[in-house]
C-alpha positions in Angstrom: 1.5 75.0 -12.9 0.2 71.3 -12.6 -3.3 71.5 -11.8 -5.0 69.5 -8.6 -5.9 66.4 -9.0 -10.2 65.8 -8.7 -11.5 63.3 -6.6 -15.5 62.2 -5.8 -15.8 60.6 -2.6 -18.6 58.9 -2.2 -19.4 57.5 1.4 -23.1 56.8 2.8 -21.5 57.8 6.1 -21.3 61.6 7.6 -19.2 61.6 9.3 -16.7 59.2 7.7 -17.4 61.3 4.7 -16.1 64.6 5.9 -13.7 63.2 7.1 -12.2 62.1 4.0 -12.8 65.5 2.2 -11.0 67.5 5.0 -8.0 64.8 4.9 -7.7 65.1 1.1 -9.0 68.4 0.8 -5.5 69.2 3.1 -3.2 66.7 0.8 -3.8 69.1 -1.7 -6.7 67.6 -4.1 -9.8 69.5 -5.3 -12.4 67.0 -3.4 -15.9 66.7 -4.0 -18.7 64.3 -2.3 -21.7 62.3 -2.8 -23.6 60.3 0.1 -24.9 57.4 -2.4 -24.1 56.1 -5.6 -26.7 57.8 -8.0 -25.8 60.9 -6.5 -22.6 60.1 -7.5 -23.7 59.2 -11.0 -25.3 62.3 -11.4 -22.3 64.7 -10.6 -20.2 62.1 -12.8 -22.1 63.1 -16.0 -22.1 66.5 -14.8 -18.1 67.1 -14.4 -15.2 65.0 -14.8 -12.8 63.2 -12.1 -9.8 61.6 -11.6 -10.4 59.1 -8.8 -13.5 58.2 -7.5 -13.6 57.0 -3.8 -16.2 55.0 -2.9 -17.9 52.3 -0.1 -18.7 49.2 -1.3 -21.5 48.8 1.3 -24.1 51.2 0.5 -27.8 51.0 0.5 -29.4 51.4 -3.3 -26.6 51.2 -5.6 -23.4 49.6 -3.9 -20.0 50.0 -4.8 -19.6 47.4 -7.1 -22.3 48.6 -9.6 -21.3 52.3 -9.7 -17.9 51.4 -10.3 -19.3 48.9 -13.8 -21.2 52.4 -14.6 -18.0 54.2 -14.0 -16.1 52.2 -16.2 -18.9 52.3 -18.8 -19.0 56.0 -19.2 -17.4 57.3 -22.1 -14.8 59.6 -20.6 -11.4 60.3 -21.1 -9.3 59.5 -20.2 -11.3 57.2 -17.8 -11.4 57.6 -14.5 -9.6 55.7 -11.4 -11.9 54.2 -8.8 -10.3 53.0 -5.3 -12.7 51.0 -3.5 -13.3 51.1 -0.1 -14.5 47.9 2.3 -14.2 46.6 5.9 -15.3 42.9 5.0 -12.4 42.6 1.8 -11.4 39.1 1.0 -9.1 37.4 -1.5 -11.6 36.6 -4.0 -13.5 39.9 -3.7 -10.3 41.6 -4.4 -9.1 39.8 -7.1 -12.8 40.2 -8.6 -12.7 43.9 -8.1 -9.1 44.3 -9.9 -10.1 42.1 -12.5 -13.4 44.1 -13.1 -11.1 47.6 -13.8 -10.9 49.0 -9.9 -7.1 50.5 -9.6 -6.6 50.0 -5.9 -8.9 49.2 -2.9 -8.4 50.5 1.0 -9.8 47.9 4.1 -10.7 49.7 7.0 -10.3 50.8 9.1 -7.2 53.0 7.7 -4.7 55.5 8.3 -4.8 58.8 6.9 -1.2 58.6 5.7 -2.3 55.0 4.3 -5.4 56.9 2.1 -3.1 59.3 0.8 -0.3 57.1 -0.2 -3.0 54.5 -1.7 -4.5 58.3 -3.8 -0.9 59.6 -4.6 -0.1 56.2 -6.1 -3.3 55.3 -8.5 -3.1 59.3 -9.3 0.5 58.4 -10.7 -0.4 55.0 -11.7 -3.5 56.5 -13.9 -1.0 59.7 -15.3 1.5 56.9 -16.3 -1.0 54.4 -18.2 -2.2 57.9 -19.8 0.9 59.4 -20.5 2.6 55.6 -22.0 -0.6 55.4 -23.7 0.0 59.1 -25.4 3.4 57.8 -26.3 3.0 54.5 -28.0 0.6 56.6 -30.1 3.6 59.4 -30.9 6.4 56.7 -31.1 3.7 55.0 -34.5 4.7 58.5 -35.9 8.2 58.9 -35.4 11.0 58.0 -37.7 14.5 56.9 -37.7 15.3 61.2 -37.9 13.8 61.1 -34.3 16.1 58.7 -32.4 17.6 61.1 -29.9 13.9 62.1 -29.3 12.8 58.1 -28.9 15.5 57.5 -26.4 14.6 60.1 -24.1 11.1 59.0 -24.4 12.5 55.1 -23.9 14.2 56.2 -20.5 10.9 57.8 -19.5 9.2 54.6 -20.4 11.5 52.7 -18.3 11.4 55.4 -15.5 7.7 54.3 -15.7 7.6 50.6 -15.6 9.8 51.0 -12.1 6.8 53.1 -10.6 4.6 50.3 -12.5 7.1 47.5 -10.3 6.9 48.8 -7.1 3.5 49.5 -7.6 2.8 46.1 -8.7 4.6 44.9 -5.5 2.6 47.0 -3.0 -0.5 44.8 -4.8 0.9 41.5 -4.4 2.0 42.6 -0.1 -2.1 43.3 -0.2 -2.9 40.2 -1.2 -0.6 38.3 1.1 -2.1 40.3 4.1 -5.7 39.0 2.5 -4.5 36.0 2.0 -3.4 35.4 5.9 -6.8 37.5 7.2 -8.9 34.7 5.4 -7.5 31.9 7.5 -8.3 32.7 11.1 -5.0 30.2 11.6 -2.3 31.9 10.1 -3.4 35.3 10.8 0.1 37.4 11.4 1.8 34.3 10.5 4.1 36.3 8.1 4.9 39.2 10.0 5.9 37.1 13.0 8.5 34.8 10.6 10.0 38.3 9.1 10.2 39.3 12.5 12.3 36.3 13.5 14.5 36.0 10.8 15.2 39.9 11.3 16.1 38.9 14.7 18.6 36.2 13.6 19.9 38.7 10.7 21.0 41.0 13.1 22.6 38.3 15.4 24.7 37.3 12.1 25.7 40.6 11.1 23.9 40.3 7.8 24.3 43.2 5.2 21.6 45.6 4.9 20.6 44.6 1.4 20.2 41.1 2.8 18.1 42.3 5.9 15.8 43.6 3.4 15.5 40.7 0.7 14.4 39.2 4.1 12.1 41.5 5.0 10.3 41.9 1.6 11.0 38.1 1.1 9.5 37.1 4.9 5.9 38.8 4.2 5.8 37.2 0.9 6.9 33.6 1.5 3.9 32.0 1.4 2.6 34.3 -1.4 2.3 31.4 -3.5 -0.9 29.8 -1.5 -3.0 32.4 -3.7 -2.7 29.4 -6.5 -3.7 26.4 -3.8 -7.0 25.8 -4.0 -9.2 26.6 -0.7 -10.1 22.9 -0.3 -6.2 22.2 0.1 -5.1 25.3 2.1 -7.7 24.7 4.7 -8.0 21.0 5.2 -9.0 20.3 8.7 -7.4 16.5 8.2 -4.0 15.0 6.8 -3.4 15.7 2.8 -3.7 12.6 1.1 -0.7 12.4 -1.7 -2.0 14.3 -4.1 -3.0 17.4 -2.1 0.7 17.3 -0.6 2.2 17.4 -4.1 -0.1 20.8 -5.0 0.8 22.4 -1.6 4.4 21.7 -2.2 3.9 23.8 -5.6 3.4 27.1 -3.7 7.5 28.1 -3.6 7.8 27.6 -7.2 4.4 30.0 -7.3 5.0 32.9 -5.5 8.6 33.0 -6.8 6.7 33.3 -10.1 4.6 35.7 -9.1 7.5 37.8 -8.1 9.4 36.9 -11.3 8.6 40.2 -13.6 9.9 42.3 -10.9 13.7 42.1 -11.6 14.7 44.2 -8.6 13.5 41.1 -6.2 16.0 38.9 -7.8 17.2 37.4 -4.0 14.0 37.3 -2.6 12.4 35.5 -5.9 15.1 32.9 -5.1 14.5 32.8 -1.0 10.6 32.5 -1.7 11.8 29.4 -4.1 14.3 27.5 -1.7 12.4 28.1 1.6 11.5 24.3 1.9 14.8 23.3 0.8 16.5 21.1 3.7 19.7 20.7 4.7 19.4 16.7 3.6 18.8 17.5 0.6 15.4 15.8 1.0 13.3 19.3 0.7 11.5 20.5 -2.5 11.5 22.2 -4.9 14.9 21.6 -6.1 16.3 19.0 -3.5 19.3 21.4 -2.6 21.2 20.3 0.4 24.0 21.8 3.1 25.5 25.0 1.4 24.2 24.7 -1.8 21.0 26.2 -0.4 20.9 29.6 -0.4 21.7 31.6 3.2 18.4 33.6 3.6 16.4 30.4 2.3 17.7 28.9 5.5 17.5 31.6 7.8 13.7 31.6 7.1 13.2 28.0 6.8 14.2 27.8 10.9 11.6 30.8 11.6 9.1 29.3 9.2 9.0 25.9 11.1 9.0 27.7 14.4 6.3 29.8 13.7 4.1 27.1 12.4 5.3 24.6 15.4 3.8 27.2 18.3 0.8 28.5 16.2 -2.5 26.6 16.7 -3.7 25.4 12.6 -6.6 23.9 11.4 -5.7 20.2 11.4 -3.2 20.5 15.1 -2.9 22.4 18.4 0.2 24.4 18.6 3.0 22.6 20.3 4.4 23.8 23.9 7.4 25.9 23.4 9.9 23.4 24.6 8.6 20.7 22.3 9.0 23.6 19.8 12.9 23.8 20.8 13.1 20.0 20.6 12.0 19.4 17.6 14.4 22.7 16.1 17.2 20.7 18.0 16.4 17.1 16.8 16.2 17.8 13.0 19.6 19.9 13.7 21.9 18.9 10.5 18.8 17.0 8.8 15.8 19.3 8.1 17.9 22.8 9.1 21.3 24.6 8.8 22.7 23.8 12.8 24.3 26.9 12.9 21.2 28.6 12.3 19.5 26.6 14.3 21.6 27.6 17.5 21.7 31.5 16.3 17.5 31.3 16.4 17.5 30.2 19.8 20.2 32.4 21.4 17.8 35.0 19.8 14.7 33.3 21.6 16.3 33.2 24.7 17.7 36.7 24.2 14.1 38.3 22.8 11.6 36.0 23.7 8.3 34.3 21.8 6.2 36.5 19.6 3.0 36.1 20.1 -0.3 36.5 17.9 -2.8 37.8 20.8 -6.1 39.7 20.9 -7.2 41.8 24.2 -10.2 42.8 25.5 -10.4 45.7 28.0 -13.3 46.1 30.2 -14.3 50.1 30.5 -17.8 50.0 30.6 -18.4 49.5 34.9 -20.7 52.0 36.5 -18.2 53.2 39.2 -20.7 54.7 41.2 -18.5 55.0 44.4 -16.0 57.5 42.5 -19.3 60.4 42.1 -17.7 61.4 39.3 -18.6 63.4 36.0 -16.9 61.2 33.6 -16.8 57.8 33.8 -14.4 55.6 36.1 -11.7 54.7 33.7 -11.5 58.1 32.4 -10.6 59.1 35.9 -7.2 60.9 35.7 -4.1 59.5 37.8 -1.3 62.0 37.6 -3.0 63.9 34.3 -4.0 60.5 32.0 -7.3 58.2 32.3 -6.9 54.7 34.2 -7.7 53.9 30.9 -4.5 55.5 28.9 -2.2 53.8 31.2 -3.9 50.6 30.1 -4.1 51.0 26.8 -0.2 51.8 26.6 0.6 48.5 28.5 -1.3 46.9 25.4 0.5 48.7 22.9 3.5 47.1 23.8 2.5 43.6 23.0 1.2 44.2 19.1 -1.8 42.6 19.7 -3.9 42.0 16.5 -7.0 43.3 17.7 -8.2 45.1 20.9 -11.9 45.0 22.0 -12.7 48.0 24.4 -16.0 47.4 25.9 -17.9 50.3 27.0 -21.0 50.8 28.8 -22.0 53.7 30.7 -20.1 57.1 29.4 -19.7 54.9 25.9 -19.0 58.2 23.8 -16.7 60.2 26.5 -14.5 56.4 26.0 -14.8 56.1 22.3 -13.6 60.3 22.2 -11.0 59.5 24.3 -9.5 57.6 23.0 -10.3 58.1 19.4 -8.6 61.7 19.9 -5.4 60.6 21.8 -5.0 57.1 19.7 -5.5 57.5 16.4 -5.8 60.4 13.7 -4.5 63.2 15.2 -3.3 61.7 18.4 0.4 60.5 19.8 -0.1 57.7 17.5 -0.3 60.0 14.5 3.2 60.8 14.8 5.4 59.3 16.3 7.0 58.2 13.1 6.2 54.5 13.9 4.9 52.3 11.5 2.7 51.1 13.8 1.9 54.4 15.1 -1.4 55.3 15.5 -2.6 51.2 16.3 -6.0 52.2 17.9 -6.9 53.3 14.1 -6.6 49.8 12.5 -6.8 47.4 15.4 -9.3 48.8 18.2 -12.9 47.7 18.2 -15.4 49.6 20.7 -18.1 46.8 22.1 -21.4 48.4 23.6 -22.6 46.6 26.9 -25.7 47.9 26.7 -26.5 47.0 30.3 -23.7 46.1 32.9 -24.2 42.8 34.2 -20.9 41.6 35.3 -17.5 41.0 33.9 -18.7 38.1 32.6 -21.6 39.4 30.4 -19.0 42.4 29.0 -16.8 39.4 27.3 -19.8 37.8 26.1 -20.6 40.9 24.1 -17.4 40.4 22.1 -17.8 36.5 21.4 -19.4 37.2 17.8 -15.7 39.2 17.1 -13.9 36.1 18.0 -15.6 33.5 16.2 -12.9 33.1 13.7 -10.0 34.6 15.9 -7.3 31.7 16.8 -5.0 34.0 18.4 -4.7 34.4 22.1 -6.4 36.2 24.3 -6.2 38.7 26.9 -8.5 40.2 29.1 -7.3 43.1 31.1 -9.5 45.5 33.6 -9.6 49.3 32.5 -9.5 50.5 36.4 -6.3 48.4 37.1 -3.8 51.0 35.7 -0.3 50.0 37.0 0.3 46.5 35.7 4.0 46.6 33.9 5.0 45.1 30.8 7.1 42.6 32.5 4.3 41.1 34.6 2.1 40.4 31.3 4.6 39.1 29.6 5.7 36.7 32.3 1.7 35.1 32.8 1.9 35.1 28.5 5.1 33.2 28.7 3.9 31.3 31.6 0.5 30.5 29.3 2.5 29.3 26.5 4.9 27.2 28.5 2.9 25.5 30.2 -0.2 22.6 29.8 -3.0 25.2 30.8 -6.3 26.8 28.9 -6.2 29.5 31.2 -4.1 31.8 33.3 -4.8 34.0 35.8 -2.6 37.1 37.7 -3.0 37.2 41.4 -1.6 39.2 44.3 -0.6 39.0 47.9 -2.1 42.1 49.0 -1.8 43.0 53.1 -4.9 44.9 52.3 -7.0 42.5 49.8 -9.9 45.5 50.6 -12.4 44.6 48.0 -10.8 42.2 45.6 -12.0 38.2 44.8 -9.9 35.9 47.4 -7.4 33.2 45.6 -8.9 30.0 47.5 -6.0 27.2 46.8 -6.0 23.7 47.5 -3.8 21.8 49.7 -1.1 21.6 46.4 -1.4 25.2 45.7 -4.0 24.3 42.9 -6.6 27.3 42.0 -10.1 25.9 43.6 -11.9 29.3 43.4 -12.1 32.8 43.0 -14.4 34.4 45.9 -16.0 38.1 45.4 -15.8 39.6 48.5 -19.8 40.6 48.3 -19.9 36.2 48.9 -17.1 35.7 50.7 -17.0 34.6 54.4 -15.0 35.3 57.4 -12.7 32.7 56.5 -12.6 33.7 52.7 -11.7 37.6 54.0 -8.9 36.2 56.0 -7.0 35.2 52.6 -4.4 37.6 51.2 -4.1 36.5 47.8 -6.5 38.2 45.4 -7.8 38.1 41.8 -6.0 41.2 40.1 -8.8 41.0 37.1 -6.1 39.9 34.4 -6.7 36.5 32.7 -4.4 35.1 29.4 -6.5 32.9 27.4 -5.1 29.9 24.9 -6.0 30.4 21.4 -8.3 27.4 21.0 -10.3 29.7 23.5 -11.9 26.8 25.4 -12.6 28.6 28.3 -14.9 31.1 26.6 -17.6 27.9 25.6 -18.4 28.1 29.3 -19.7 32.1 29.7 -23.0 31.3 27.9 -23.7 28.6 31.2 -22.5 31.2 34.1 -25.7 32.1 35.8 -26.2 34.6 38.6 -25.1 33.1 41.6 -24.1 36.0 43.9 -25.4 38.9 46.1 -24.6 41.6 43.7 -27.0 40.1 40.9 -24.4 39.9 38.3 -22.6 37.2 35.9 -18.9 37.3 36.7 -15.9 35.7 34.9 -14.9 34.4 38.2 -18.0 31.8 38.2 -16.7 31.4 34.7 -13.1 29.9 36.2 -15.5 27.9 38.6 -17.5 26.2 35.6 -14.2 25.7 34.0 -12.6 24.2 37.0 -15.7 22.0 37.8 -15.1 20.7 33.8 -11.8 19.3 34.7 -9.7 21.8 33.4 -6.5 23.3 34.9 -6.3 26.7 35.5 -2.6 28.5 36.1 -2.0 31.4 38.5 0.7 33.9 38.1 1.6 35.7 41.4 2.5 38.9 40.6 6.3 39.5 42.5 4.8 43.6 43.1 1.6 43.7 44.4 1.1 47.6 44.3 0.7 46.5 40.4 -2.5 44.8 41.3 -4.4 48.3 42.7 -8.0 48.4 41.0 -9.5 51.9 41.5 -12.6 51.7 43.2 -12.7 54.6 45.5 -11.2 58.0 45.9 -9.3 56.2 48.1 -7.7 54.0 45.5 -6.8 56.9 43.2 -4.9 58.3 46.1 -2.7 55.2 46.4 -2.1 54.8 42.9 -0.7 58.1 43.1 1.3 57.5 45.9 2.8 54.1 44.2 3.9 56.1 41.3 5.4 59.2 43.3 7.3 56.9 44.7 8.2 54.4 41.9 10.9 54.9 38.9 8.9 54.8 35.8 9.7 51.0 34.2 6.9 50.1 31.7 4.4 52.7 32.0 5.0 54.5 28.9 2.9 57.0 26.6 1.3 56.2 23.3 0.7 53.1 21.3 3.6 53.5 19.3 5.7 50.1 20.5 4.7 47.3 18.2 6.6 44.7 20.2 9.2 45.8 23.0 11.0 42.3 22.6 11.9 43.7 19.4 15.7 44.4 18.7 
């Protein structure tokens, strides 16, 4: 019987800590921990491992240094560290490979992602032991042993497969590092996949080709690794030079790919992905058929993707320019029948977007009298806040900011239980199951000043985030997938920095007043604690749910909004003032339900909301965070 494998975890962190032990204790490896590095130096010399675990971040000795001591100890066979680090970057992680570490996790992580990352150094360090054990036997053997050398030869080659598709879960790492680093093309590669997957399916590709695209889509720009940093983030046009070392990144990554024979059509995809259909593309200057099918089904999402994404050196394009230029350079820079398949699919699926959101759940709600705090108010059996929190799901946004106040912990457990671990995330079997995990950050407003005050709290998360942005209320539960994805689509289409949902309500009750100009232009947003007679009279009201361009424009004004109003507070609505008063245009997207724009502010409010769904067929209000983007075929 195999014996368990031994693993130190070492983790400055309680609670992190035991939760690691339990989790590998329960995948079936004999765990042990230490809370610092010389700790774990001591039990090191003490008793043997096969992985060690550790932080990089921890005071004394830090990860770095104890895995150099690690590696200096004379054990063997030597021992496997996996390094663990929230602030990972490309160098750091070439750095740490280099220096002997077999594998490093970013957090936040999934369990299943820890024990996949454990089962495969665990079999990476038995097969660098076991191939060194047999070069050392085959030395011995002679020609009377060839039936016994060509078993070992297949076991060898069994080997260097495991070896391959481990070595191509490390280069998919550093493609994900190497898009985190650029705040500009974060999620650039998962959205081109996505589209080419889309335009697959529309052509009846095979399966094996659906995947070469897959694999081949998040690694299409592997290549950039070997462009310098000075190159790959130029804020300005490349002079000649610089353009003929950024044009060298196909021929790169489809070397980098090149000792793994099983990618054979995705080496050649990565290589032709520039190729156009004049011939006048690089490397190879193919043109018309002679370049390869899956080269120019990605070269169409590639340039679309890059078109409607905001870069260092432009502003993304409006969508229909987007569609102009894919329709102009039509039989010159791409394949026209790919061209028109990629936009049936846009028409059919819509734009993906690279978005962040910030919910605000840290209001007092002193009105509701309640034990718990507002958002975690149940409406038929879930929180305000679940139903929220599902809405965002749907979207894939790349991060979401929850910011808590008052009840901060009862939030966090919330929705650390039903989100992620061992929540409905946990298993539903999608990929992108338990998102709260990797993607939700908890803000602390320490005091509640205003709406406007919780969004400044997140500002230093956002300083190098170009993706979009969304701000959402955690107390307006019944918004639908369809209305936040029209005021997105509505933000992308159009000329504006910022959009905002309203409703005509017969009841506005307590909500800001929509005060329009004689063209229907937004000229303010009037809480009713300021408003007067006339302001009460209006029907259309602020619904709390604001889309945001990526340049993010509109948050340089927060840090002037002072307190202007009765209730002593700084409110994003004297935010869209400032930002009006700077000349800028602000969209509004009336809502075509308006029992979607209920806030719950009173016992009263809670009773409605249940009344509108009693009486409602369920559309987009779904359970879990398990839909990674429901425009998805």
């Amino acid at each position: 019987m195999q014996r368990k494998a031994s693993i130190l975890v070492v983790e400055d962190s309680a609670g992190l800590r035991e939760n690691l032990v339990q989790a590998l204790t329960m995948g079936g490896y004999d765990v042990r921990a230490a809370d610092n590095g010389r700790s774990a130096l001591e039990t090191l010399e003490k008793d043997s491992f096969d992985v060690v675990i550790t932080d990089i971040r921890m005071p004394g000795m830090d990860g770095l240094t104890l895995l150099d001591r690690v590696l200096s100890m004379d054990k063997k066979p030597e021992t496997a560290v996996i390094l663990m680090t929230a602030y990972m970057t490309i160098e750091s992680a070439v750095s740490s490979l280099k220096k002997g570490a077999y594998d490093y996790i970013t957090k936040p992580f999934k369990i299943e992602q820890l024990l996949h990352t454990v089962q495969a150094v665990i079999d990476k360090r038995r097969l660098k032991i076991e191939n060194e054990r047999l070069a050392r036997e085959l030395k011995k053997l002679n020609r009377q042993l060839e039936k016994k050398v060509r078993l070992r030869t297949k076991q060898l080659q069994d080997s260097q497969d495991k070896l391959q598709r481990s070595y191509l879960e490390i280069i998919k790492a550093f493609a994900v590092v190497l898009e985190e680093r650029d705040a500009y093309t974060q999620g650039h590669s998962s959205r081109v996949t996505e589209y080419a997957l889309r335009m697959a399916k529309e052509m009846h590709l095979s399966k094996d080709q659906m995947r070469a695209l897959q694999i081949g889509g998040s690694l299409h720009d592997i290549g950039k690794i070997g462009i310098p940093e000075e190159v790959l983030s130029k804020p300005t046009k490349l002079t000649d030079e610089e353009w003929r070392i950024m044009r060298e990144h196909p021929e790169k990554g489809a070397r980098m790919i090149e000792p793994l024979s099983f990618l054979s059509q995705e080496k050649v995809l990565i290589r032709h992905h520039h190729e156009r259909w004049d011939g006048k593309g690089y490397p190879a200057g193919l043109a018309g058929e002679e370049i390869p099918l899956l080269s120019r089904v990605l070269s169409v999402a590639d340039a679309f993707d890059s078109m409607t994404s905001t870069r260092s050196y432009r502003k993304r394009m409006k969508l229909e320019v987007a569609i102009e230029q894919l329709e102009v350079n039509k039989g010159t820079q791409f394949d026209p029948r790919i061209v028109d398949v990629f936009l049936k699919c846009l028409d059919k699926y819509g734009i993906i977007t690279s978005m962040d959101c910030i919910i605000l759940a840290g209001g007092k709600g002193e009105r509701m009298k309640a034990d718990v705090p507002k958002v975690l108010l149940p409406l038929r059996g879930k929180p305000l806040l679940g139903y929220v929190l599902d809405l965002v799901g749907m979207f894939g946004m790349h991060k979401i900011y929850i910011v808590v106040g008052q009840g901060a912990e009862q939030v966090k457990q919330y929705v650390t239980r039903t989100y992620t671990l061992n929540g409905p995330g946990a298993h539903h079997g999608d990929s992108d199951g338990a998102l709260a995990e990797k993607r939700i950050e908890f803000v602390l407003q320490a005091e509640q000043l205003g709406t406007a005050h919780a969004v400044m709290q997140v500002l230093p998360y956002l300083k190098r985030s170009k993706n979009g942005l969304l701000i959402l209320s955690g107390d307006v539960p019944l918004l639908s997938f369809e209305t936040i994805n029209r005021m997105i689509e509505q933000q992308i289409r159009g000329d504006t920095e910022l959009d905002i949902a309203t409703a005509k309500l017969d009841d506005p009750g307590s909500l800001g007043r929509i005060k329009r100009s004689e063209t229907g232009e937004l000229e303010a947003i009037v809480e009713m604690a300021d408003a007067t007679e006339e302001d009460l009279a209006i029907k259309e009201v602020n619904v709390g749910a604001y889309c945001i361009a990526s340049d993010h424009r509109f948050l340089d004004v927060l840090s002037d909004v002072q307190v202007n109003n009765a209730q002593g507070e700084y409110y994003l609505t004297d935010a869209v003032r400032l930002f009006l008063e700077r000349g800028n245009h602000v969209g509004l997207y009336e809502i075509t339900d308006p029992g979607e724009a209920l806030g719950i502010n009173t016992r009263q409010d809670l009773a409605r909301a249940e009344e509108y769904l009693r009486k409602m067929r369920p559309r987009s209000h779904v359970s879990g965070l398990d839909i990674a983007n429901r425009t998805s075929p």
